[in-house]
C-alpha positions as CSV (number, residue, x, y, z in Angstrom):
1,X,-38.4,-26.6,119.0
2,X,-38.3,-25.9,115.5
3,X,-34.2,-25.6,114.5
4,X,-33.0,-22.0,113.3
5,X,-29.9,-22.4,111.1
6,X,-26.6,-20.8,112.1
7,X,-23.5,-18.9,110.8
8,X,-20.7,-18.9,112.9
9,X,-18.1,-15.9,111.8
10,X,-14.9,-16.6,112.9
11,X,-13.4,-20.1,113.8
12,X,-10.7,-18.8,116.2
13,X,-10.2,-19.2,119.9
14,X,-13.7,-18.3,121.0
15,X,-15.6,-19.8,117.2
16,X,-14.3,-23.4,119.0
17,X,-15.7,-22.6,122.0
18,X,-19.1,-21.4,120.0
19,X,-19.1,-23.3,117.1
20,X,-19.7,-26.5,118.3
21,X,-21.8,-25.5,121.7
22,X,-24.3,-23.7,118.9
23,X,-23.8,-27.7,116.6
24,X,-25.0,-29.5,120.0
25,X,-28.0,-26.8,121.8
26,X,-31.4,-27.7,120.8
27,X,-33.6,-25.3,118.4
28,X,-29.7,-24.5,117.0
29,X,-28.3,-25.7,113.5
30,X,-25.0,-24.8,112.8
31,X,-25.0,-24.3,108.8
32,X,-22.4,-22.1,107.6
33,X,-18.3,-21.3,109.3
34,X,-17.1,-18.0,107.6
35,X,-13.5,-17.2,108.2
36,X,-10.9,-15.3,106.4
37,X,-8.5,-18.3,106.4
38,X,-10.1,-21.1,104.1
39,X,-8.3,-23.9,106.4
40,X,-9.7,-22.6,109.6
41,X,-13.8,-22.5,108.3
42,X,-12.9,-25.9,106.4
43,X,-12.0,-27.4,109.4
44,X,-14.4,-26.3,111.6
45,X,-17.2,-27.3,109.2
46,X,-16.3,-30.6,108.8
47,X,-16.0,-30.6,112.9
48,X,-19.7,-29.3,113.3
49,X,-21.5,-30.8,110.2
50,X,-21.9,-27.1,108.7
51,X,-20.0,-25.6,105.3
52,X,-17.5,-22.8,104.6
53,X,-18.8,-19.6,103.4
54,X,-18.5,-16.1,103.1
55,X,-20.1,-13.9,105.4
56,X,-22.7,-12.3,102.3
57,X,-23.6,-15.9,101.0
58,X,-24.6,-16.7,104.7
59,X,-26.4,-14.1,105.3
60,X,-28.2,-14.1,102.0
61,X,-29.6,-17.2,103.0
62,X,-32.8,-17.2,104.0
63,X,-33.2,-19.8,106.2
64,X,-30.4,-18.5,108.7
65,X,-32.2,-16.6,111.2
66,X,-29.2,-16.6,113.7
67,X,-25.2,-15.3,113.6
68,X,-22.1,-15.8,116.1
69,X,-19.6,-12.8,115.7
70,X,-16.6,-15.0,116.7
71,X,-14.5,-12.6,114.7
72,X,-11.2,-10.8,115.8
73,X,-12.0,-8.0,118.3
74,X,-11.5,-5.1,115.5
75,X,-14.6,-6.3,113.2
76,X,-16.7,-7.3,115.9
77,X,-18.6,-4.2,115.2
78,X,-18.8,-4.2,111.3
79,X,-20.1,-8.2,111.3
80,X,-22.4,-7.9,113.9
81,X,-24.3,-4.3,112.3
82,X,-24.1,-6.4,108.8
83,X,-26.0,-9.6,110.6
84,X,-28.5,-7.0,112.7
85,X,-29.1,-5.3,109.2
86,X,-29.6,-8.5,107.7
87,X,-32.4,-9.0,110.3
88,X,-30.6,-11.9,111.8
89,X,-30.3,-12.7,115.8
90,X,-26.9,-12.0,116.6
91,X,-24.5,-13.1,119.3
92,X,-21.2,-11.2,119.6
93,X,-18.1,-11.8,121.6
94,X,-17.0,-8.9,123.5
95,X,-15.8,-5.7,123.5
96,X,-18.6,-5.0,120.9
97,X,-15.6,-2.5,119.5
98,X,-12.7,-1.0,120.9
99,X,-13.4,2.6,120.2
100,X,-16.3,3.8,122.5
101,X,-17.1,6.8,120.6
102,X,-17.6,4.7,117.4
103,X,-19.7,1.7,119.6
104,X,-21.8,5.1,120.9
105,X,-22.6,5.8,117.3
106,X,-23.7,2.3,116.0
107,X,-25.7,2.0,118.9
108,X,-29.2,3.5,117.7
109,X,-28.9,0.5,114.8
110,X,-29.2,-2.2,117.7
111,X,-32.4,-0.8,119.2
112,X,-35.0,-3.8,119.0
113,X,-32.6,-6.2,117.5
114,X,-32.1,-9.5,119.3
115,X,-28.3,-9.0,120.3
116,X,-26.6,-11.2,122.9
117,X,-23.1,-9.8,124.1
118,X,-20.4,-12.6,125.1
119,X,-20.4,-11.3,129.2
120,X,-20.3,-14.9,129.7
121,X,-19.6,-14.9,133.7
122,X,-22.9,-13.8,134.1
123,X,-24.1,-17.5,133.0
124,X,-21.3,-19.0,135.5
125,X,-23.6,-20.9,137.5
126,X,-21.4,-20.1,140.4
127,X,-21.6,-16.5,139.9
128,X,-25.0,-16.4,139.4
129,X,-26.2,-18.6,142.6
130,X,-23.8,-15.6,144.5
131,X,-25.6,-13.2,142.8
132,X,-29.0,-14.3,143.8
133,X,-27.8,-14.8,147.5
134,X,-26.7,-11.2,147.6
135,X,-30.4,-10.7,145.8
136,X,-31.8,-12.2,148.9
137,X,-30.3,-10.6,151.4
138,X,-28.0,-13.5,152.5
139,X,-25.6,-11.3,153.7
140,X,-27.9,-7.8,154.7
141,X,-27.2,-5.0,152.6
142,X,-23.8,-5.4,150.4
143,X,-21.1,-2.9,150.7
144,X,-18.1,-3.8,149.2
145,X,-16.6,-6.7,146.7
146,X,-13.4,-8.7,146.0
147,X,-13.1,-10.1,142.5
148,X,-10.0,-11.8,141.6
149,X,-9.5,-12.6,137.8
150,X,-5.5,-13.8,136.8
151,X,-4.7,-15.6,133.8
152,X,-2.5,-19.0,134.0
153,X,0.2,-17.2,131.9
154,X,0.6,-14.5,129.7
155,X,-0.2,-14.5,126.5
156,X,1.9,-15.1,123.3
157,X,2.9,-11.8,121.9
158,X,1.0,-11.5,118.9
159,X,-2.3,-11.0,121.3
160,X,-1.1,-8.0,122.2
161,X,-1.2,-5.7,119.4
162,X,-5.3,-6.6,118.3
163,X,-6.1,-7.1,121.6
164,X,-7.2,-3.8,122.9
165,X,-5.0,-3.9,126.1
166,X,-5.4,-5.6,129.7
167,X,-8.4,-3.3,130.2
168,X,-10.8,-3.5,127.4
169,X,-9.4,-7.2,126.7
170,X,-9.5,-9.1,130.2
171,X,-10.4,-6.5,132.4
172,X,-13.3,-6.0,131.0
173,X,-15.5,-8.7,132.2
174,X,-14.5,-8.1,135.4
175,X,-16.1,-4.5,134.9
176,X,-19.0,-5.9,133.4
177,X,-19.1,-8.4,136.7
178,X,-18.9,-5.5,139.6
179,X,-21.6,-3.3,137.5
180,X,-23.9,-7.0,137.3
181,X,-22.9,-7.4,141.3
182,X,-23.2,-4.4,142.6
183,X,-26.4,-3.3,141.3
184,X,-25.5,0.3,140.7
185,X,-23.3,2.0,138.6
186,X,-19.5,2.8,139.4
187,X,-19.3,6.8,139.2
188,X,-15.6,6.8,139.8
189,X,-12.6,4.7,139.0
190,X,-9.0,4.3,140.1
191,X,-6.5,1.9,138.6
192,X,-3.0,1.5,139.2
193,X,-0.7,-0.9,137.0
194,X,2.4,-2.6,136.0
195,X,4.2,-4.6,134.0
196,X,5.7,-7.5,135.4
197,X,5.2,-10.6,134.3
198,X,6.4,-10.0,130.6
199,X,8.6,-7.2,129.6
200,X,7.9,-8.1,125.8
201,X,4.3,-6.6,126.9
202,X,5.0,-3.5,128.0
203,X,7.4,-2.7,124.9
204,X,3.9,-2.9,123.2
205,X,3.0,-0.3,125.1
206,X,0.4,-2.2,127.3
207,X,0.3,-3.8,131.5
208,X,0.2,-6.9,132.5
209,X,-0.9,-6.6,136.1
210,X,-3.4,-4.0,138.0
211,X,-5.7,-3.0,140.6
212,X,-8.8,-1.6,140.2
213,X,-11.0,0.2,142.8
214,X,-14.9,1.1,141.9
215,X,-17.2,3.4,143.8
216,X,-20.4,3.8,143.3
217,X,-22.7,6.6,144.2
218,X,-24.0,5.3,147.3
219,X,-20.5,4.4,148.5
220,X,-20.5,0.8,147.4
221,X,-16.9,-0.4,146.6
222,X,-15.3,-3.2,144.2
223,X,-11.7,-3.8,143.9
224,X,-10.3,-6.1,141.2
225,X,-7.3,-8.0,141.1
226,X,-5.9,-8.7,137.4
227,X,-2.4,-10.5,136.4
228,X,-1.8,-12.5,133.0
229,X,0.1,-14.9,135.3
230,X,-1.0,-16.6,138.3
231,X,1.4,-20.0,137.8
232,X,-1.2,-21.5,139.5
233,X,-4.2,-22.3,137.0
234,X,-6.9,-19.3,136.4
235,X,-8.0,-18.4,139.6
236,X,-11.5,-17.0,139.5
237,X,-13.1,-15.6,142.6
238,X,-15.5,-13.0,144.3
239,X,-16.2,-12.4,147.6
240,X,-19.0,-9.9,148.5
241,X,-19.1,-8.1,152.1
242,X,-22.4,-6.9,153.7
243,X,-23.7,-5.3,156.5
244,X,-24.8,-8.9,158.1
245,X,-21.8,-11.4,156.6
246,X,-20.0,-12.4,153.5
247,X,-20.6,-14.4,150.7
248,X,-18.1,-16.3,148.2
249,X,-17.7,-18.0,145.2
250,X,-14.4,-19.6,144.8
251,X,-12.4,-21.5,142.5
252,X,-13.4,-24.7,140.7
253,X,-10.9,-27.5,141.4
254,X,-10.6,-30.4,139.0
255,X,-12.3,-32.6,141.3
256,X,-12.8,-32.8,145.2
257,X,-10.1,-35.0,146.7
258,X,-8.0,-34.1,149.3
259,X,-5.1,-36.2,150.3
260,X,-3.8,-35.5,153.8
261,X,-0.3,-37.2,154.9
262,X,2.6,-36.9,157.4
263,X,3.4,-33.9,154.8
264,X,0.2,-32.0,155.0
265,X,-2.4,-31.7,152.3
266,X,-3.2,-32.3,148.6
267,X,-5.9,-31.2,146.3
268,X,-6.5,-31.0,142.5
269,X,-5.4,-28.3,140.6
270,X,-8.0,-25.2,139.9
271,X,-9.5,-25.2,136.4
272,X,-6.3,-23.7,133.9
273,X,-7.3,-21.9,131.1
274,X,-11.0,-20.3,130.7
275,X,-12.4,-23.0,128.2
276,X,-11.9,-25.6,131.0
277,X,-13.3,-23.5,134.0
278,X,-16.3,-21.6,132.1
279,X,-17.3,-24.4,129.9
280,X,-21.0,-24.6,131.8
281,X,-21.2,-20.7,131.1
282,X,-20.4,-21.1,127.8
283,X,-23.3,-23.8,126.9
284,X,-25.7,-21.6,129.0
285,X,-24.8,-18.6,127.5
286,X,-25.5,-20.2,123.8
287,X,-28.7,-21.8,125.1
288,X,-30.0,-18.2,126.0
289,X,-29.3,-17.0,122.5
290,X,-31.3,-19.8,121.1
291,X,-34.3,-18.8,123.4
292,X,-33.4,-14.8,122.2
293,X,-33.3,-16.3,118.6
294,X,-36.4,-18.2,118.9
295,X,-38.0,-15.2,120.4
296,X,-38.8,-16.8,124.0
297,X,-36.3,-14.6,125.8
298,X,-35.4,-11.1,126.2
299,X,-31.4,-10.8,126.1
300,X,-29.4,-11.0,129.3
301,X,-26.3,-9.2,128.2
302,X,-27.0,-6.0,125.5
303,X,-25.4,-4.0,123.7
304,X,-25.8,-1.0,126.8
305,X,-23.6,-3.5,128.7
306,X,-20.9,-3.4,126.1
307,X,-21.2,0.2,125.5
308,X,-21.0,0.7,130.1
309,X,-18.2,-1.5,130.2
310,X,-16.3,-0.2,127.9
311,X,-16.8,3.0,129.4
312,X,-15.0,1.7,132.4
313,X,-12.4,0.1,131.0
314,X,-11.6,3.7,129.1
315,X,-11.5,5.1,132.6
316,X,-8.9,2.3,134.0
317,X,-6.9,3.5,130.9
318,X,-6.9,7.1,131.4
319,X,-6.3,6.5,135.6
320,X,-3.7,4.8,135.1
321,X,-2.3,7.1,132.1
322,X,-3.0,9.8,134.7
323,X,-2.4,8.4,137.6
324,X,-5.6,10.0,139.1
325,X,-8.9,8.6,140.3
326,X,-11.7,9.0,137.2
327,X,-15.3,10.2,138.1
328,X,-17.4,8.9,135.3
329,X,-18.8,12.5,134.1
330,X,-15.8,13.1,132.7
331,X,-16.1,10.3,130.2
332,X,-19.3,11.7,129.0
């Protein structure tokens, strides 16, 4: 497979998870790093084997075909229309923006355009083999899931301001998750929240800690379990309940030796932070968007699952705000 040159924008937490997964997957070149801080895209360029640049000489260039929006949350939106425009392939880390009525608006401009959105659980090879069990029928006809998403620890304060909030920011994939689960559409939403694992968080105005309940229109349910702080390692799990059984996909422990003594039993710790436990989902996710790139695949994860989430997570907002269940008309 002929290569198709790169430009990573932003070299941030998630441009060092991309960055050098998009150096390392065939038909893939990593050429250009842009970042707003010269130090940041010098260093990752000399990591990856690419150059600094800004984002108008990359794209100018016309052998890049292919762009990763790495950037922080708030110019996810401009970068990736300017790449799309540009006629490039485009991955973009989620939310596509935090504003839903300006993501609704930019949305006709991604019709046809080979656009990947960073929902990367949906590559979890553990996810996904629970998702084609439930396909099958492994458990009869589902009726209700369990998905548990905490965070190691909260974190540092500076996050929260840009972030978007608990909701849009880490709730979010869990959203995207139930809709990819369930197979229908939540039409009503009730969250309740709290802040208790760091008061510096809720003087931001934001939670740290919620439930989440789903329904769809058929009466499927979905209640998700969020807290920045599990002090146990990121626990990641789902369990799905049908008319005939359940089905699971648990945590991923370091490795799989168990130690049993007079004092009982020990294990390895869980994966701890999300570049440790989705590290597979990661690579798969970047291999896809070289096939979308290359034109061999259709994309996985659009822009309509962007713009659906983030209609959810709105409605987590607003329930809590309100303290009232949500029916999705109302977000209309």
């Amino acid at each position: 497979m002929q290569r198709i040159d790169v430009a990573l924008v932003g070299a941030g937490r998630m441009g060092q998870v991309h960055g050098p997964n998009a150096a390392r997957t065939p038909g893939l070149r990593l050429r250009y790093v842009v970042d707003p801080r010269p130090h940041a895209a010098s260093a990752m360029a000399a990591a990856t084997g690419a150059e600094a640049a800004t984002l108008d000489q990359a794209l100018s260039d016309p052998a890049v075909g292919a762009v990763l929006v790495c950037s922080s949350t708030d110019q996810h939106l401009a970068n990736a229309l300017q790449a799309v425009e540009a006629g490039k392939a485009v991955f973009c880390e989620k939310p596509i923006d935090l504003d839903l009525q300006k993501a609704r608006a930019a949305q006709p401009r991604f019709e046809g355009a080979r656009f990947v959105l960073g929902f990367n659980r949906r590559y979890d090879p553990h996810f996904l083999a629970l998702r084609q069990r439930l396909d099958a029928g492994a458990v009869g006809r589902l009726e209700s899931l369990h998905i548990v998403n905490h965070d190691p620890a909260a974190p540092s304060a500076h996050f929260i301001p840009t972030s978007g909030g608990l909701f849009k920011d880490f709730t979010i994939h869990d959203l995207d998750m139930a809709r990819w689960m369930l197979g229908e559409e939540p039409v009503e939403v009730f969250a309740t929240a709290s802040c208790l694992v760091d008061p510096g968080i809720g003087r931001q105005g934001d939670v740290d800690t919620a439930r989440t309940v789903l329904r769809t229109a058929s009466g499927r349910l979905c209640v998700i379990s969020n807290t920045r702080r599990s002090g146990y390692g990121y626990d990641q799990r789902i369990e799905a309940f049908g008319s005939t059984g359940m089905a699971t996909a648990g945590n991923v422990s370091r490795d799989t030796v168990q130690v049993f003594d007079e004092h009982g039993t020990t294990a390895a710790p869980i994966a701890y932070a999300f570049p440790e436990r989705y590290a597979e989902s990661y690579r798969a996710q970047i291999a896809h968007f070289a096939e979308v790139a290359h034109g061999a695949a259709r994309p996985r994860t659009h822009y309509a699952d962007g713009i659906a989430a983030l209609v959810l997570a709105e409605a987590c907002q607003r329930s809590v705000r309100e303290g009232r269940s949500i029916r999705l008309q109302e977000q209309s």
